[in-house]
C-alpha positions, 0 to 999 in steps of 0.5 A: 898783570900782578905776580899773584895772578901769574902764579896762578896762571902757571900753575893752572898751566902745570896742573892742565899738564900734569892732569893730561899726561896721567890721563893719557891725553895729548897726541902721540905718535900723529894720532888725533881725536877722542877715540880709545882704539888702540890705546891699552889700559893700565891694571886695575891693581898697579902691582898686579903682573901683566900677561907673560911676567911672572914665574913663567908657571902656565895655568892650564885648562883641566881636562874634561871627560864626560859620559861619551868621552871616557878616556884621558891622557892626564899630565901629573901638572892638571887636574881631570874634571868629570862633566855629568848630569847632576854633579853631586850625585856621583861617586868614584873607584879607581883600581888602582886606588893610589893614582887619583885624588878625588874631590866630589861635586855639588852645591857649593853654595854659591855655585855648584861644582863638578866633580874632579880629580887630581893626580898622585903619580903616572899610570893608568887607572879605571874609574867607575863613577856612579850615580845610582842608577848607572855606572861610567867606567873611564880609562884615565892615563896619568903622564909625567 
């Protein structure tokens, strides 16, 4: 065999093997076969952070309140959303008025949005949304 037609063998040989190690190819662990089950995906994005790494910071879901469940405990660290018919109709009061930072719903162009808020310090607050033709009273409790 002339050496040209060996080195072309090799590295055929080295690039089979480089291309089955980056795609996972090969039998680990006994496993056999072509199925995917039990095998993890790497990220889309190679710098992105799986789940659990980071700062530790937790997104929490928002608490919800709508026209039947009228009172929330509001942890300073979420935000409180107002799920209502017609969403960019509604405005709202607070008494007192420097507990709650209020964002209104609607037409967001591409989606439409629920009205919300987001807390300023602890206490306790009565809401009254109104839509035009009727009015919600809700008792929010703002927690550290």
């Amino acid at each position: 065999m002339s050496r040209s037609r060996k080195s072309i063998l090799v590295l055929a040989a080295i690039m089979t093997t480089l291309t089955l190690a980056a795609c996972g190819g090969g039998s680990e662990g006994g496993e056999e076969g072509g199925d995917d089950e039990g095998v993890s995906s790497a990220p889309l994005t190679p710098d992105a952070p799986e789940a659990g790494q980071g700062d530790g910071a937790q997104v929490l879901p928002p608490i919800m309140v709508d026209e039947v469940s009228t009172e929330a405990s509001l942890p300073m660290t979420n935000t409180l959303v107002f799920n209502l018919t017609n969403p960019g109709a509604w405005s709202f009061a607070a008494e007192p008025g420097d507990l709650l930072e209020f964002t209104p719903g609607g037409d967001q162009g591409t989606y439409t949005s629920n009205p919300s808020a987001r807390p300023l310090k602890p206490g306790v607050a009565q809401v009254t949304a109104s839509d035009g033709t009727q009015k919600i009273v809700f008792t929010i409790t703002v927690t550290q």
